[in-house]
C-alpha positions as CSV (number, residue, x, y, z in Angstrom):
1,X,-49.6,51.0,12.0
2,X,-47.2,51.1,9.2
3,X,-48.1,48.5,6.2
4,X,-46.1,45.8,5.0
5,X,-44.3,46.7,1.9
6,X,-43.9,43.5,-0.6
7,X,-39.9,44.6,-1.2
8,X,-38.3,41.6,-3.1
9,X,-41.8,39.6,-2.5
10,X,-41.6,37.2,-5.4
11,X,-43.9,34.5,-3.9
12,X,-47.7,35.5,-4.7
13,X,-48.7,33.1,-1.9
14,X,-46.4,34.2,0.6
15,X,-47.7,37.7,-0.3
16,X,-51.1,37.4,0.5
17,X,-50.7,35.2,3.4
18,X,-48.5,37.5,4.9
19,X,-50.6,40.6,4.5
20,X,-48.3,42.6,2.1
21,X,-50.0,45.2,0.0
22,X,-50.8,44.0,-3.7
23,X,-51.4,46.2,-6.2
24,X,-54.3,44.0,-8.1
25,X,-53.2,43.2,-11.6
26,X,-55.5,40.0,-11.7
27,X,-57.9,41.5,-14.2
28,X,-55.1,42.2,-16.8
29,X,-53.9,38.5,-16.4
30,X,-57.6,37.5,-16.7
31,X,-57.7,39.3,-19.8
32,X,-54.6,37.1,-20.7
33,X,-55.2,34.0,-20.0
34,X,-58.4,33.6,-21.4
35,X,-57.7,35.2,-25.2
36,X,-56.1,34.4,-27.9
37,X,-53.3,32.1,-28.2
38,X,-51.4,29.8,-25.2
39,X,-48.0,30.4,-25.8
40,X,-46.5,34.3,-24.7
41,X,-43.2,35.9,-24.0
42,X,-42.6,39.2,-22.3
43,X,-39.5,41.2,-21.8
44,X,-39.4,43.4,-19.1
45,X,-36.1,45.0,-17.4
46,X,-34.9,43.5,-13.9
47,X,-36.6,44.5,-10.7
48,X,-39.8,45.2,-12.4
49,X,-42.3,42.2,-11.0
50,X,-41.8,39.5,-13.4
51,X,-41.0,37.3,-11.1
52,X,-44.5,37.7,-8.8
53,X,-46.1,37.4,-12.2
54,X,-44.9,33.8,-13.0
55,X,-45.7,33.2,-9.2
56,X,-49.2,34.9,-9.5
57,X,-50.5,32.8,-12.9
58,X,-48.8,29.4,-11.6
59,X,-51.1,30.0,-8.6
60,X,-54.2,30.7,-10.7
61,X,-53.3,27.9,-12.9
62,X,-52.6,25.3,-9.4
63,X,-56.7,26.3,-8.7
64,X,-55.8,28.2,-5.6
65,X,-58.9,30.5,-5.8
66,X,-58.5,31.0,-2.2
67,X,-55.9,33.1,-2.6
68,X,-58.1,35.6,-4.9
69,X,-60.3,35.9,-2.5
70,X,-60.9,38.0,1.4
71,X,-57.6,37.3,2.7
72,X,-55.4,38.7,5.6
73,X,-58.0,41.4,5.7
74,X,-57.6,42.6,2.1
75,X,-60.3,42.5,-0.4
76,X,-60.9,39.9,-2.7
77,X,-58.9,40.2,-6.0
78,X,-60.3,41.0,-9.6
79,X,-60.1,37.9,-11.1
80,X,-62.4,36.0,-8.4
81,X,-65.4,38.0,-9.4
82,X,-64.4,36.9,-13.4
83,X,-65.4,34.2,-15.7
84,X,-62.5,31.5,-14.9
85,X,-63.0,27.5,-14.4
86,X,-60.4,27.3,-11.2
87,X,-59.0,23.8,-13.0
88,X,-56.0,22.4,-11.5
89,X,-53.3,21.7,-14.0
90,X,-50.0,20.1,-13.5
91,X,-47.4,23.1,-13.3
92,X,-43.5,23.5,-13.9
93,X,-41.9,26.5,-13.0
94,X,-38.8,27.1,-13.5
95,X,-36.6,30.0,-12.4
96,X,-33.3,30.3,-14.4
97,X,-31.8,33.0,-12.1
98,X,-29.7,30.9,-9.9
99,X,-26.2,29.7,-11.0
100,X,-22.8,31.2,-12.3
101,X,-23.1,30.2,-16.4
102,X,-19.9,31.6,-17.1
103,X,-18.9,27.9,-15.5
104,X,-20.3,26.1,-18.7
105,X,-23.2,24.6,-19.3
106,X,-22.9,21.9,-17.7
107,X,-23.9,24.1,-14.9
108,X,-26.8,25.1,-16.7
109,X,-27.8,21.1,-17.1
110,X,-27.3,20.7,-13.4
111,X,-29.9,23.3,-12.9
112,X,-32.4,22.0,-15.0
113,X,-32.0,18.8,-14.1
114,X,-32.5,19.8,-10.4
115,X,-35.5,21.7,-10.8
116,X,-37.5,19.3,-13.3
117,X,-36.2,16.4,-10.7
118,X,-38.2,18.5,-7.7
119,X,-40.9,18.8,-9.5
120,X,-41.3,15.2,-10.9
121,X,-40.8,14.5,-6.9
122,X,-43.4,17.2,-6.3
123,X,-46.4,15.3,-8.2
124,X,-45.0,11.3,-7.0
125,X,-43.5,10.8,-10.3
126,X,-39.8,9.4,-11.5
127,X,-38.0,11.8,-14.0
128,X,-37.0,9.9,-17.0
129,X,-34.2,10.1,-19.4
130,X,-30.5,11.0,-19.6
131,X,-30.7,14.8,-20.9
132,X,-32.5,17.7,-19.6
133,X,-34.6,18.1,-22.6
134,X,-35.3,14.5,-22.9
135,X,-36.5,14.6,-19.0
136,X,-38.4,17.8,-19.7
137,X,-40.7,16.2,-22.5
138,X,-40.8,13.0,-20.4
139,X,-42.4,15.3,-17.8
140,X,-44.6,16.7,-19.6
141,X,-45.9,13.4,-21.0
142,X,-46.0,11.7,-17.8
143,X,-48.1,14.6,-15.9
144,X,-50.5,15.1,-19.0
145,X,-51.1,11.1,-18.7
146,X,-51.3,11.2,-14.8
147,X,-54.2,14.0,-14.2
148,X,-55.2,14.2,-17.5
149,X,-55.2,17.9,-17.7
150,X,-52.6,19.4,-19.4
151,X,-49.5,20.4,-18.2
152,X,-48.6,24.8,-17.4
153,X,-44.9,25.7,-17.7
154,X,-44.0,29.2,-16.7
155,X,-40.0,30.1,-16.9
156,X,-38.5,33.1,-15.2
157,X,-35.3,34.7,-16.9
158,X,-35.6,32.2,-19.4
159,X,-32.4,34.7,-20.4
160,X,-30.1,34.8,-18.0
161,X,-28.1,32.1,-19.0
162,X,-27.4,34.5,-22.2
163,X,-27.1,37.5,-20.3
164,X,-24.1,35.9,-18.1
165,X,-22.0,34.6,-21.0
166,X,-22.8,37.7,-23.6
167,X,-19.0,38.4,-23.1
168,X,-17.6,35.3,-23.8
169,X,-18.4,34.0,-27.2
170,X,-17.7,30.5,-27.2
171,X,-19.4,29.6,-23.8
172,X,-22.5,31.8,-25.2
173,X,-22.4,29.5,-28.5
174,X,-22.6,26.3,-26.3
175,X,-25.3,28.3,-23.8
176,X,-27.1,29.4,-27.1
177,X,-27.2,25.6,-28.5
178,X,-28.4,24.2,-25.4
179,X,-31.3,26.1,-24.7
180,X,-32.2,26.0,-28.0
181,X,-32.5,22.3,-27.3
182,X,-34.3,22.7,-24.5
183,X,-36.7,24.9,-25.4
184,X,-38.0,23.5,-28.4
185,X,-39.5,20.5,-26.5
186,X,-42.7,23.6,-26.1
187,X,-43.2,23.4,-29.8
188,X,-42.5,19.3,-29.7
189,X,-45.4,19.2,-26.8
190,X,-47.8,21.3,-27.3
191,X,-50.4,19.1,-27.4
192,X,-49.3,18.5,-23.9
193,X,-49.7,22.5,-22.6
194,X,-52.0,24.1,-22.0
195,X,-50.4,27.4,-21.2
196,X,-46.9,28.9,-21.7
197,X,-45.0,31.7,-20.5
198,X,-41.4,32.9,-20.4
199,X,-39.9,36.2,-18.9
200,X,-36.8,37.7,-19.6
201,X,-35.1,41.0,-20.1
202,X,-34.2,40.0,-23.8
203,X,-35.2,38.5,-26.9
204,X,-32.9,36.7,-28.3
205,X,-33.8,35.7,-32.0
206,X,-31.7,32.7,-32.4
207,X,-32.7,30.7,-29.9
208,X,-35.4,28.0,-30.9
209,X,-37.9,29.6,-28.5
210,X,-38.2,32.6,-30.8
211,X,-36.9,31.0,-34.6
212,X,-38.9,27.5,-34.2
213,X,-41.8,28.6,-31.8
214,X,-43.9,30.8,-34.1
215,X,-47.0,30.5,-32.3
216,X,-45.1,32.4,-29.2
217,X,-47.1,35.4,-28.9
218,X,-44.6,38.1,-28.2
219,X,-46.5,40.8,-25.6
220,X,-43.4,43.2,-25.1
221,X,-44.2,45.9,-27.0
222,X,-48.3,45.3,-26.7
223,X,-50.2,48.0,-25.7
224,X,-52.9,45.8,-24.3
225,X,-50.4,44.6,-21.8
226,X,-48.4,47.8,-21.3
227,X,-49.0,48.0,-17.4
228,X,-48.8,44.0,-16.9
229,X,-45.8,44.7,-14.4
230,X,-45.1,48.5,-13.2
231,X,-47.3,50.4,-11.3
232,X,-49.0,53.3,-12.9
233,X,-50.0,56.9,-12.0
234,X,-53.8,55.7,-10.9
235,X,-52.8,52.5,-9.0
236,X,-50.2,54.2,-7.1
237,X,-52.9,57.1,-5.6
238,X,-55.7,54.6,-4.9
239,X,-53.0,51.4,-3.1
240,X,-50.8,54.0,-1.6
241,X,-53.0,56.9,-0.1
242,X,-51.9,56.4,3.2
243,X,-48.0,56.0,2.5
244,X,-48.6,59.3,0.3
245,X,-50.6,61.2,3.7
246,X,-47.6,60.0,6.0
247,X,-45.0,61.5,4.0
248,X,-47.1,64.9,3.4
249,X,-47.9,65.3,6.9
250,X,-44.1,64.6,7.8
251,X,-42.5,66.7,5.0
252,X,-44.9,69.5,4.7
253,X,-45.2,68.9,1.3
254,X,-48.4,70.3,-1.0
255,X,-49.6,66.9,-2.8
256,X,-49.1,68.3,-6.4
257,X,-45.7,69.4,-5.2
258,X,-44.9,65.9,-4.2
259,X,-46.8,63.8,-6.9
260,X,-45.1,65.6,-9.3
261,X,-41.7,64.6,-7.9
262,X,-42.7,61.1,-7.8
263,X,-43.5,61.2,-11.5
264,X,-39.9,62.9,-12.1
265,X,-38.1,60.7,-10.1
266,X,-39.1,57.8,-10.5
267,X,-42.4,57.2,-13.3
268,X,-41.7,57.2,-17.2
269,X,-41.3,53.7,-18.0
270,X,-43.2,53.5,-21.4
271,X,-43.7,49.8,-23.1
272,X,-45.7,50.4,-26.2
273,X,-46.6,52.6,-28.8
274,X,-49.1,53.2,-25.9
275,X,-49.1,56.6,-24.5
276,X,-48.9,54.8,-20.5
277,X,-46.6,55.0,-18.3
278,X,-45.4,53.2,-15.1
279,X,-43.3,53.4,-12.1
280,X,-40.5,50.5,-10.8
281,X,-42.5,48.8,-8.5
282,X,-38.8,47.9,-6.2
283,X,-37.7,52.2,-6.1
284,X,-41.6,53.4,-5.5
285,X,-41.9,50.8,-3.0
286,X,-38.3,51.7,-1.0
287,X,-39.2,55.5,-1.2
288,X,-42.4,54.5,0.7
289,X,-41.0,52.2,3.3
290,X,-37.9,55.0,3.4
291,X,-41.0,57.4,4.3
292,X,-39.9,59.5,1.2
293,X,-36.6,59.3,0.2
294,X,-35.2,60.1,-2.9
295,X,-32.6,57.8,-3.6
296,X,-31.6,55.6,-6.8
297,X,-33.2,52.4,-5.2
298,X,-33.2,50.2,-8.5
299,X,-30.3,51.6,-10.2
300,X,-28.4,50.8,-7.0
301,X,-29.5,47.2,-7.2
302,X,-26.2,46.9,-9.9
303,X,-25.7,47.6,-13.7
304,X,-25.0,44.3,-15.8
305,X,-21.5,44.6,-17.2
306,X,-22.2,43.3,-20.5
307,X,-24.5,46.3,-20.8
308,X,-21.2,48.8,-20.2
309,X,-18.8,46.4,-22.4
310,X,-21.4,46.6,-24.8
311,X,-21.3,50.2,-24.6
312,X,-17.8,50.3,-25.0
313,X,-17.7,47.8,-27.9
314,X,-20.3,49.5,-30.2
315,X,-18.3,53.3,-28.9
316,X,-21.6,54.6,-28.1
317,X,-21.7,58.5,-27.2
318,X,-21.9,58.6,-23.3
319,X,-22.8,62.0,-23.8
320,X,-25.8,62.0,-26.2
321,X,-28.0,59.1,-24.5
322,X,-31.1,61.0,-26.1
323,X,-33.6,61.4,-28.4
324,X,-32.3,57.8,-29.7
325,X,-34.3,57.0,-32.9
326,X,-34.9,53.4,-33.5
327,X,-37.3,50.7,-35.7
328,X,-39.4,48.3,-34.5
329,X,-37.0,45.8,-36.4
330,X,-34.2,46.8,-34.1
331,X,-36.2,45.3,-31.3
332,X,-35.7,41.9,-33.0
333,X,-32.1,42.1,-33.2
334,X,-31.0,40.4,-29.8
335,X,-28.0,38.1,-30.6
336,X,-24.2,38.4,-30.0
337,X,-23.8,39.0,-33.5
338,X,-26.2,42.0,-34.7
339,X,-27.0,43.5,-30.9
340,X,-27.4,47.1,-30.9
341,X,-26.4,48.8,-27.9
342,X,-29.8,51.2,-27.9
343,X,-32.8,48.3,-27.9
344,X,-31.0,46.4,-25.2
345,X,-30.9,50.0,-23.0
346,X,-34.0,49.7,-23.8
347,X,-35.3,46.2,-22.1
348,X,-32.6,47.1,-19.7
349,X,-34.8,50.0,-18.1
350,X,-31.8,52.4,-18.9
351,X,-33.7,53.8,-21.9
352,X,-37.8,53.8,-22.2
353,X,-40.0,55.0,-25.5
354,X,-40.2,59.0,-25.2
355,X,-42.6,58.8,-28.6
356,X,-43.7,57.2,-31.6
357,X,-44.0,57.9,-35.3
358,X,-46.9,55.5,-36.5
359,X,-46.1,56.4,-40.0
360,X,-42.2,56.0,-39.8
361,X,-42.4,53.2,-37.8
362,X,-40.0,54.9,-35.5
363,X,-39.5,54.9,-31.6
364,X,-37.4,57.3,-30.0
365,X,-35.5,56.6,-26.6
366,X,-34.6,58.7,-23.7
367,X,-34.2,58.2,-19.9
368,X,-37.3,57.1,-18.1
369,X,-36.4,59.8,-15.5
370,X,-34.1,61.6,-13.2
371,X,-33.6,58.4,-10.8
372,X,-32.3,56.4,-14.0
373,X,-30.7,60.2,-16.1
374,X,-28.0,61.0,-13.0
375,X,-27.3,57.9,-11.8
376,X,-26.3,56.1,-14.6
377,X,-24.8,59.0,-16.5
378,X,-22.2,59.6,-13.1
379,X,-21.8,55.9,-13.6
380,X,-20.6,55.9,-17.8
381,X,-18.9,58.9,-16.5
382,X,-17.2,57.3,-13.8
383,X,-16.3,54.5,-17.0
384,X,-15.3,56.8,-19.2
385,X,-12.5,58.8,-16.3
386,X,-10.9,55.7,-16.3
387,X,-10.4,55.4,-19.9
388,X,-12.7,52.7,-20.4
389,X,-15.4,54.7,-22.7
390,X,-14.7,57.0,-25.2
């Protein structure tokens, strides 16, 4: 019987109710949640399971230990058998994916104000105030007071707001100001939190999340947490042996032969000075359910267009995408006004870290692999045949 695939599973609980496959990552987030620090950030491109993360620590965090355990007929997960309390907190989520931002913010505001009204609803409380960041602290408050634990907020493309104006400087001003607003109420509160996290595809410097919140431990570019999301080399041979046996015994294929084109095709992803790398969860998992397929899953899923205005802005080379030297200060740089086309290729999953010179400080960028090298090379190409990249 063919296995169940989590493609586009988002919802941790769903997941392992349903019986899809999990590649256990529980030990990692063990080893996260119960170090230094309460306040983190990571940037990882799209498609790359940021989303099951947020879903996967606000279930951990809601005390659902059942979850961790035997379940659906799959083993129990890493973190059950680990030192961890199982408290219930009070937990908002929020998930800033939804909603066409080049509207306004006011757009943004109704958002906000849906979601924190949901989950006010959610614990039998009444959202107070006029302004989203005024109900946001409110609800903090109020759930701190209530259960007297404090209160979890994760925030999925904390970004995408940004990301959806990047073109249009005055609406990305106002989107700028009024997350910057909002997001400071974390510092405000903290006394409140007990754990934070935000995921995104950028950092953008300027906004208060990043220039007020100092104590945001940034874990992009940690090596400790280089294979937080992705799949690598080891976890795909020991969670997909019989996917991997299926498409042998239907291709003919030697294994080396075939592991080998995996790796090519779609492995490479490198997030720290670390050398690890990692597959796209979405593209391996569509070449297994494809029973071995080669085809530019991810890229397919769509190219943002402020990445290829971007492109055309800052006249990058189309043709010399390679061997891209930049400094870890570069990374930093993620605001309309001093964004470098490279880093942002970078967190984009367009580019990944080929190598790194500990004593220059310098990391050099190159396609993760062939998946990402053809397909978006024919696409700039495509760009530049009609005239819209030099």
């Amino acid at each position: 019987m063919k296995r169940r695939l989590p493609i586009g599973i988002q919802d941790f609980i769903s997941l392992r109710e349903e019986g899809f496959c999990y590649v256990d990552k529980t030990a990692r987030i063990h080893q996260l949640i119960t170090g230094s620090g309460r306040a983190f950030f990571l940037s990882r491109p799209r498609r790359f399971g940021k989303s099951l993360l947020c879903s996967t620590l606000g279930a951990i965090f809601e005390g659902k230990r059942e979850l961790f355990g035997e379940i659906s007929g799959y083993p129990a997960l890493a973190i059950n058998s680990l030192e961890w309390e199982w408290e219930k907190h009070p937990l908002i989520k929020l998930d800033l994916s939804p909603g066409n931002y080049r509207e306004g913010t006011a757009i943004l505001d109704s958002l906000l104000k849906n979601e924190l009204d949901n989950i006010a609803r959610g614990y039998h409380l009444e959202l107070r105030g006029n302004y989203a960041p005024e109900q946001f602290a409110n609800l903090i408050q109020d759930l701190h007071t209530r259960f007297q634990k404090r209160a979890v907020v994760i925030v999925d493309e904390y970004d995408k707001p940004l990301l959806s104006t990047m073109d249009d400087g005055p609406i990305h001003s106002r989107m700028r100001d009024a997350l910057k607003a909002f997001y400071s109420v974390l510092k405000s509160f903290d006394k409140d939190l007990q754990f934070v996290f935000l995921t995104g595809v950028t950092k953008f410097s300027h906004v208060s999340i990043f220039s007020d919140l100092n104590h945001l431990v940034d874990l992009s570019l940690d090596p400790r947490y280089a294979d937080l999301c992705g799949i690598t080399q080891e976890e795909l041979e020991q969670n997909f042996g019989s996917e991997i046996k299926t498409i042998l015994n239907d291709s003919g294929k030697e294994r080396i032969e075939y592991l080998g084109e995996l790796r090519r095709f779609y492995n490479g992803y490198r997030f720290s000075q670390k050398q690890l790398t990692v597959y796209n969860p979405f593209g391996i998992l569509n070449h297994f359910d494809k029973t071995g397929e080669f085809l530019p899953y991810w890229y397919d899923t769509g190219t943002p267009t402020f990445l290829i205005n971007l492109i055309i802005k800052q006249k990058i080379n189309i043709f010399d995408l390679t061997n891209l030297h930049i400094t870890y200060e570069d990374f930093q740089k993620y605001d309309i006004e001093t964004m470098k086309a490279e880093p942002l290729l970078y967190q984009s999953g367009y580019l990944t870290i080929k190598d790194y010179d500990e004593e220059l400080n310098l990391f050099t960028l190159d396609y993760p692999n062939e998946e990402v090298r053809n397909s978006f090379s024919r696409s700039l190409m495509e760009h530049q045949g009609t005239g819209k990249l030099l």
